[in-house]
C-alpha positions as CSV (number, residue, x, y, z in Angstrom):
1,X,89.3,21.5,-22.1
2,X,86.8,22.1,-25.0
3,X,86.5,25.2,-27.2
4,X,83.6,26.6,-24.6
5,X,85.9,26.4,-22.0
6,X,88.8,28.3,-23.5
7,X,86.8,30.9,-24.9
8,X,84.6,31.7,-21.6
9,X,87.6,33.9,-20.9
10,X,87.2,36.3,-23.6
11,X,83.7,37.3,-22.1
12,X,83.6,40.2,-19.5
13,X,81.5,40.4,-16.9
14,X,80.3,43.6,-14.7
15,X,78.6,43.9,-11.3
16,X,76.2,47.0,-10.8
17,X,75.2,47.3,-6.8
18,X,72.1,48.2,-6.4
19,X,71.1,51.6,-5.2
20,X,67.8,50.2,-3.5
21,X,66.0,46.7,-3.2
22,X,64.4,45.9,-6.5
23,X,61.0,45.7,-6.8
24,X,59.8,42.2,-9.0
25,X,56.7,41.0,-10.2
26,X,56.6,37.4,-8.5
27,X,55.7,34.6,-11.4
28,X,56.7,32.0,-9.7
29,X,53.9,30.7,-7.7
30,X,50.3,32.7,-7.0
31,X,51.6,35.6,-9.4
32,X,51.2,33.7,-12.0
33,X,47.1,33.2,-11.0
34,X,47.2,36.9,-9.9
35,X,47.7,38.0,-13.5
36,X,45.7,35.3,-14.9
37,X,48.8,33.1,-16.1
38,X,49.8,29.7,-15.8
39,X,53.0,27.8,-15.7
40,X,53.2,28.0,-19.8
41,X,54.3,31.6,-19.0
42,X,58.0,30.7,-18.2
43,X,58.1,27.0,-20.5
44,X,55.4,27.6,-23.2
45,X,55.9,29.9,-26.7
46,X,58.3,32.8,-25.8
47,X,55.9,35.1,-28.1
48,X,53.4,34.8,-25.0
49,X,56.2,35.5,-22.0
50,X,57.8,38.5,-24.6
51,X,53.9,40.2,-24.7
52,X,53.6,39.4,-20.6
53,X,57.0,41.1,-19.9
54,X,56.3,44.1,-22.2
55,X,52.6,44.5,-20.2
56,X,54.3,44.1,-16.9
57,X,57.2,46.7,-18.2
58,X,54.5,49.2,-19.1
59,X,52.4,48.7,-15.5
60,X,51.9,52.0,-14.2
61,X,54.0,50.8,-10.9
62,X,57.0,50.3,-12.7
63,X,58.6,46.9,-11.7
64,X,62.3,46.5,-11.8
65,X,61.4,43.2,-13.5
66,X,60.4,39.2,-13.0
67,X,60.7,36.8,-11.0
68,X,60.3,33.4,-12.8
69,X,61.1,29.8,-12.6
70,X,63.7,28.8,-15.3
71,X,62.2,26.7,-18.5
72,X,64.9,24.2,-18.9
73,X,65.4,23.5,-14.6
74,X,62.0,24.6,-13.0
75,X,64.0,24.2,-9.3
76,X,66.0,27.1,-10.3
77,X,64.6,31.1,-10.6
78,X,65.1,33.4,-12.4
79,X,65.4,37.4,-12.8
80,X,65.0,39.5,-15.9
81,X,65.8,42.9,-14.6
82,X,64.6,45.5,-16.5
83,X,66.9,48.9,-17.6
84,X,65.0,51.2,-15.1
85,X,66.4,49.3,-12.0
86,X,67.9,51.4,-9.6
87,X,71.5,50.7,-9.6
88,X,74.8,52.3,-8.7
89,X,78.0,52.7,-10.5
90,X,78.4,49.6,-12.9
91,X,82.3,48.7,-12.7
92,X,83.1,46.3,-15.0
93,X,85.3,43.6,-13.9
94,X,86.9,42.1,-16.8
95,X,87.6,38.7,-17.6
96,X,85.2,36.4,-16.0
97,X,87.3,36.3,-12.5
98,X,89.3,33.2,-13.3
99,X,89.3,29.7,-14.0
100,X,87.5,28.9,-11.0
101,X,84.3,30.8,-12.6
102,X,85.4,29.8,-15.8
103,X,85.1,26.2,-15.2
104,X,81.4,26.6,-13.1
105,X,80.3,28.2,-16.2
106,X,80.9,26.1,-18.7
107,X,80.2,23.1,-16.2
108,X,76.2,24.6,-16.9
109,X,76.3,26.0,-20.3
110,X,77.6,22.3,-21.0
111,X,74.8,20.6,-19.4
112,X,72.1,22.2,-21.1
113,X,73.7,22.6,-24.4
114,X,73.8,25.8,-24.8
115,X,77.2,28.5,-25.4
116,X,77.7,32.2,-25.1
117,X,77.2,35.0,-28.3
């Protein structure tokens, strides 16, 4: 077991229900032309996908966040959800809910080569 897989432990995670469905901006197919956007939004300079999320933040409809297809496995989406989302009592859980978890994690932080701050 390497040093990502014993330390995966010492993270905590938390699960917040939601108090209603979420409301996203969909960037993951014809959103992206909606707002004018291509593909580059989600894999090109993150200075660009930074000034997009702000703009969608600020949108006078007040999105709970994105939808968006993940830069390093396009097959997979993603969700930044953004502070405002309706949600109900956060619990926090503690350590990440065993080895089982622990093991699925590291299995994908592995594979793209990337570890937990």
């Amino acid at each position: 077991m390497g040093l990502l897989r014993r330390s995966l432990p010492l993270y905590f995670s938390t699960v917040s229900p939601l108090a209603k469905p979420l409301t996203l901006v969909d960037l993951t197919g014809p959103g992206l032309a909606t707002i004018g956007a291509d593909s580059r939004l989600s894999s090109g300079d993150y200075r660009t996908a930074q000034r997009w999320s702000t703009a969608i933040w600020e949108h006078p409809r007040q999105p709970h966040g994105i939808l968006y297809l993940s830069r390093h496995n396009p097959k997979l989406l993603c969700a930044a959800i953004f502070e405002r989302a309706p949600t109900a009592n956060v619990k926090k859980l503690g350590s990440f809910l065993g080895p089982d978890l622990v093991a699925r994690t590291a299995i994908h932080l592995e594979r793209y080569g990337v570890g937990l701050v």
